[in-house]
Phi, psi and omega in degrees: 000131186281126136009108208256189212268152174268120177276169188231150198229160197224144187230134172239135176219100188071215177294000199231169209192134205215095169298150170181132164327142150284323184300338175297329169294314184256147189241202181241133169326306185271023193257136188272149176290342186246131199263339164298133132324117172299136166326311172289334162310310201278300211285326181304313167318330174256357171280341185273345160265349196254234193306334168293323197313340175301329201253011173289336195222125188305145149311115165300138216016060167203148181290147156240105209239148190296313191289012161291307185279135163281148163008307198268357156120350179301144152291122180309314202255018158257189180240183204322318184241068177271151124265128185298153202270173167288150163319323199262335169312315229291333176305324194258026168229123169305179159290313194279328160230149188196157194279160186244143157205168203279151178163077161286149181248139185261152176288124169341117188267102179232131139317071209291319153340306194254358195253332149106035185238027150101038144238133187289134149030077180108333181274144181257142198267177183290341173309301186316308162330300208276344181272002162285315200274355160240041129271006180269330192299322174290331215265303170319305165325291200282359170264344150304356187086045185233354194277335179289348176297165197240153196296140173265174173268190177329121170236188177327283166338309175299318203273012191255108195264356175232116190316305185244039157223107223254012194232356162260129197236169186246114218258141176310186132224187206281149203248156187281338156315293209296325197287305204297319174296335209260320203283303187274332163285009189250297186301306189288269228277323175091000179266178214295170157297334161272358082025297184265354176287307176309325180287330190256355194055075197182157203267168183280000179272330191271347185284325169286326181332299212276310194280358197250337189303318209307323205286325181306289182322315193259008149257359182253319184308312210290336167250034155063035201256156175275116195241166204246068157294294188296002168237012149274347170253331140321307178298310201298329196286007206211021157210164213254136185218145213263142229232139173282111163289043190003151168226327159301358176248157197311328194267009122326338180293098124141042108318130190284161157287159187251157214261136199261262198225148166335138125311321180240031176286125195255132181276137152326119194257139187325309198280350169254032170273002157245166178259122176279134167218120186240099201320115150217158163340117196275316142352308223244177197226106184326086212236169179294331174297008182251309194288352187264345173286319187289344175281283202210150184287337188274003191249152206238159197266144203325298190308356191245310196272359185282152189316305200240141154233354157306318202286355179266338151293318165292333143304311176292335175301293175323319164279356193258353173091017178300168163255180178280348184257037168246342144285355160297331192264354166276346160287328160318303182284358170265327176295310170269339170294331163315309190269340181292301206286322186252030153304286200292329167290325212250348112013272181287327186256029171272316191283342174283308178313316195268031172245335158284120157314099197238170165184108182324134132234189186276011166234313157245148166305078188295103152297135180216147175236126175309146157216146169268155174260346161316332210250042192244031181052177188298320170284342196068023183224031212270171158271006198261327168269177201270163169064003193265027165242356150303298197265018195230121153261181183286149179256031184280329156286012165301148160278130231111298179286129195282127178234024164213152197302156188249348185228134120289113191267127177300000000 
């Protein structure tokens, strides 16, 4: 079919008459209706050769976030005479430390004069001034001897990947040495998750997290499956993350692990989310088991209910003056009475599972249970006989029956 022709459409208004293409109208999607570079163009364009060029190539073991940097592409938290390292460096610098060298970003050579964004031709603006007085402060620094000092490490400030929003920080995570240690400790070495939560600082959530991803990982190796080594390593390299002490290697020796997150952050419970006010005794002596009763009669007091609560018997063992190896050995002895106990459970519901009866259907399951009918107690209200949650009724409508309390427990 040919191509058909751009019609032409004509509009009269009064005397005057006004012709025009259709074809004249349309453009290419990707074409600006403004054929001049916009001011904010030009500035981002000069921001991306000047002071952005620092962020095409990362610190080695160090994040690179827009809040590290001032306006001018400067590292906030370095001094005067850093230089960023070379490519060939990257091996011998740390997170913690890194060589300071001299490397500036030169200002964008823009006409700003003539582009038309109200300094004239030739006048230098205050930016300017001031990124003239500190290449004098550097230029000094560094004929002083100051380029060898090492980079400090990482502060709040650094840790800000959005300038302006100044209340968001970028939270470490688990470095792939730590997920892998965590991993033979759990797996290898058998001990519990809490156990290794306490050794690693890490929550007891994220230590299963971890042991479960791992296990996934070594069965997609173990099936020839291909992993996103190099873009997991790309991530890890560009956020900030917490590093595996050894503790087996010498210049390790006698270093703590460093603490990933809090362990023992107790959630919050439905039931004290409301406010009490509960008359005692100027006498009597207030405990947290009375305040967690006063919430709910089931609710058990913080120091009971936190992830780890060995460890709050072991502060106290500690302040009572123990030596270590006798809290070692009340630890030992909290530890197998522990591993007894939940033997002696898992025991037990191992003997209910095998005393019930099932028979597989295609939807459901028929579960059957033996019940003796002897075993319905002296009252006949035991839980243990059949029906007794049924077959009994309430006595609140008896005649007779006291309903309303007779007592108060102080």
């Amino acid at each position: 079919m040919p191509p058909r022709l751009s019609p032409t459409f004509s509009l009269s208004f009064g005397n005057t008459a006004w012709e025009k293409t259709a074809a004249a109208s349309q453009r290419q999607f990707s074409q600006s209706s403004c054929r001049q570079a916009t001011l904010r163009r030009r500035k981002f364009y000069d921001w991306l050769n000047g002071p952005g060029a620092q962020l095409k190539e990362r610190i080695p073991g160090s994040t690179n976030y827009l809040g590290a940097y001032d306006r001018f592409g400067n590292l906030v938290r370095a001094s005067p005479g850093w230089q960023r390292p070379k490519p060939g460096e990257e091996k011998s610098v740390s997170k913690e430390s890194a060589p300071k060298v001299a490397k500036e970003s030169e200002p964008a050579d823009t006409d700003k004069g003539s582009e038309g964004d109200g300094t004239p031709a030739g006048q230098e603006t205050a930016d300017e001034l001031e990124m003239a007085v500190r290449r004098n402060e550097q230029d000094k620094k560094a004929e002083m001897g100051d380029a060898d000092q090492q980079l400090p490490p990482e502060t709040a400030e650094d840790l800000r990947p959005f300038p302006l929003n100044k209340h968001f920080r970028s939270q470490p995570v688990l470095s792939e040495e730590l997920r892998e240690a965590i991993y033979q400790r759990v797996k290898r070495d058998g001990v519990t998750v809490s156990l290794a939560s306490v050794e690693f600082g890490v929550s007891n959530e994220r230590v299963g997290a971890v042991v479960r991803l791992k296990q996934m990982e070594k069965e997609w190796i173990a099936q020839g499956k291909t992993l996103a080594l190099p873009y997991s390593k790309a991530v890890l390299d560009m956020i900030p993350t917490t590093p595996y002490i050894d503790p087996s290697r010498p210049e390790n020796k006698g270093k703590r692990p460093i603490i990933h997150e809090p362990i023992n952050d107790l959630p919050v419970h439905p039931a004290t989310r409301q406010q009490l006010f509960v008359p005692v005794a100027e006498s009597y002596q207030y405990t947290r088991t009375d305040a967690g009763k006063a919430f709910d009669n089931n609710l058990l007091p913080a120091d009971v209910r936190i992830p780890h609560p060995e460890l709050v018997q072991a502060e106290r063992e500690l302040a009572q003056g123990l030596s270590f190896e006798e809290r070692r050995r009340l630890a030992t002895e909290r530890y197998a009475a522990e591993k007894a106990k939940k033997d002696r459970e898992e025991k037990k519901k191992k003997a209910e599972e095998a005393a019930l009866k099932r028979i597989p259907q295609r939807r459901w399951d028929f579960v059957f249970q033996d019940i003796n009918t002897e075993r319905v107690g002296k009252n006949e209200r035991s839980e243990k006989g059949v029906g007794w949650r049924y077959g009994f009724p309430h006595e609140d409508r008896k005649k007779g029956q006291v309903k309303i309390p007779t007592e108060v427990d102080a």
